[in-house]
C-alpha positions in Angstrom: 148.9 98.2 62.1 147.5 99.1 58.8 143.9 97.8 57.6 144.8 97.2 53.4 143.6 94.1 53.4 141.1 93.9 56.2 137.9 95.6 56.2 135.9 95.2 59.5 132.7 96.7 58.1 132.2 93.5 55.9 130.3 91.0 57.8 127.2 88.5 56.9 124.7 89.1 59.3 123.8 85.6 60.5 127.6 85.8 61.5 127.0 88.8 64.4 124.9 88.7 67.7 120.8 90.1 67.7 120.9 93.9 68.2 117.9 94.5 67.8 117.0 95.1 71.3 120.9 96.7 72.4 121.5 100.6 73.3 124.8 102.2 71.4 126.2 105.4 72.6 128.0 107.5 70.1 130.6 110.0 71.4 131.5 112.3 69.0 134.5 115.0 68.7 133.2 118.5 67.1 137.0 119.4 66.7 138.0 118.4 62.6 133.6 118.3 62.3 134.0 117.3 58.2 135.8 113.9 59.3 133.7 113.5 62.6 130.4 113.5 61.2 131.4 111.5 58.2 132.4 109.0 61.1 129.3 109.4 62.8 127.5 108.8 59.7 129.1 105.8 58.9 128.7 104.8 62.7 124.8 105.1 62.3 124.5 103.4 58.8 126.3 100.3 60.2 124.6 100.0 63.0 120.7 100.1 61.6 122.0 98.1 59.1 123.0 95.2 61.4 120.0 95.8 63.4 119.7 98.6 65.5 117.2 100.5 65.9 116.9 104.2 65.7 115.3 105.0 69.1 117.9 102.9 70.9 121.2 105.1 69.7 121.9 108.1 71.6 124.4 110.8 69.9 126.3 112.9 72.3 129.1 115.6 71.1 132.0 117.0 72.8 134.6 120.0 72.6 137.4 117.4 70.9 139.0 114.2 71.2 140.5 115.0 74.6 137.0 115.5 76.0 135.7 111.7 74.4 137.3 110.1 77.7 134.9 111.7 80.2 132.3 111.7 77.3 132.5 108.1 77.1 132.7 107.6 81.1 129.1 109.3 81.4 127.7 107.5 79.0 129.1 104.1 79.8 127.7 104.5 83.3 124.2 104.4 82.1 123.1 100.7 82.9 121.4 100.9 80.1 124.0 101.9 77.2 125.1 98.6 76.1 127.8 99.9 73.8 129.9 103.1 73.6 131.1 104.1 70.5 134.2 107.4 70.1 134.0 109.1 67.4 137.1 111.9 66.8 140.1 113.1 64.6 143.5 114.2 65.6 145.7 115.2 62.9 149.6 115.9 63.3 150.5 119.4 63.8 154.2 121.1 64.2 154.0 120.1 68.0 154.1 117.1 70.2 150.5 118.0 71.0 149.3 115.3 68.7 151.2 112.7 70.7 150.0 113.6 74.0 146.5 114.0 72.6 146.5 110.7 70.8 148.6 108.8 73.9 145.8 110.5 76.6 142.8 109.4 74.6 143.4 105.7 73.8 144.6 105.5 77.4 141.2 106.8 78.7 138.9 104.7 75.8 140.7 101.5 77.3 140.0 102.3 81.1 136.4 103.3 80.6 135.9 100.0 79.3 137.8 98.0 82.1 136.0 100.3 84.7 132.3 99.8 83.6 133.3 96.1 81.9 131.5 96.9 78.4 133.0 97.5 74.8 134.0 101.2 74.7 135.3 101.3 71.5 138.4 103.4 69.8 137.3 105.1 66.5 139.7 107.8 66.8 141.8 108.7 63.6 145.3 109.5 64.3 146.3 110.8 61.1 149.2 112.7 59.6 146.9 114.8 57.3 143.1 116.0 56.5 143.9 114.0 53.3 144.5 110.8 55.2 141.4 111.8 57.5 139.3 112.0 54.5 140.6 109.0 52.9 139.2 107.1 55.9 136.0 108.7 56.3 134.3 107.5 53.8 137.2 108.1 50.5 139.9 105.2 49.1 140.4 103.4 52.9 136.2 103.2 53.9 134.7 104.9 56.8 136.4 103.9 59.9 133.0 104.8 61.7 131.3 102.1 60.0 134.1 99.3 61.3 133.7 101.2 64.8 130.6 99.9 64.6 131.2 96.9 63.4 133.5 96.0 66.3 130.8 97.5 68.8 128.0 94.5 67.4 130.7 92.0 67.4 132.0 92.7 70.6 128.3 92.6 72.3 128.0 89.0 70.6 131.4 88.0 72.7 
């Protein structure tokens, strides 16, 4: 489903839940690092910006998108992390790699979240391209690690 004419990262604040006092967990892939740390950056900004605070977001890092599953599982077990948010970019190669890649880590995302019953949230790019990476870490489409975010506040205010 394409996002043209919906932009998560656009809320009014009286609109989302007090996160002042939440912990957020970023999981973030070092494979494709130019479009992960854009993410991560965009992750952060949204999150202070709706409340946060600094102290209470921890930023882990792993090999690559495969590895944002088990990432996410060790965080989420932490009583204490409220929120875990992946971070990564897969880009189509020549093999079915990407499809198996892609297929493994939204399967993995979604179970981490049923298993520890908090929002474990997708912020994977599954692009064709570094152009369309770019283009939605923070170029023409926004930063898809500030709507991340975004969902990770509004899913704590469910």
């Amino acid at each position: 489903m394409a996002t043209a004419n919906k932009n998560l990262s656009e809320h009014k604040a009286n609109q989302l839940p007090d996160i002042s006092y939440k912990k957020f967990a970023l999981v973030i892939a070092e494979w494709n690092e130019e479009i992960t740390q854009a993410l991560g950056t965009g992750a952060m900004s949204t999150l202070i910006r709706y409340g946060a605070r600094k102290e209470n977001i921890v930023i882990k890092y792993v090999p690559g998108s495969y590895e944002l599953t088990l990432g996410a599982q060790w965080l989420a077990q932490d009583t204490s992390v409220d929120a875990v948010i992946c971070l990564g970019c897969v880009i189509q190669g020549e093999t079915p790699h990407f499809d198996y890649i892609c297929q493994s880590v939204a399967q993995g995302i979604k179970d981490v979240a049923l298993k520890y019953n908090k929002p474990v949230i997708f912020g994977v790019l599954t692009t064709l391209n570094l152009i369309q990476a770019q283009e939605r870490a923070g170029g023409k489409h926004g930063n898809k690690g500030d709507e991340a975010a975004m969902t990770a506040i509004k899913m704590l205010g469910f």
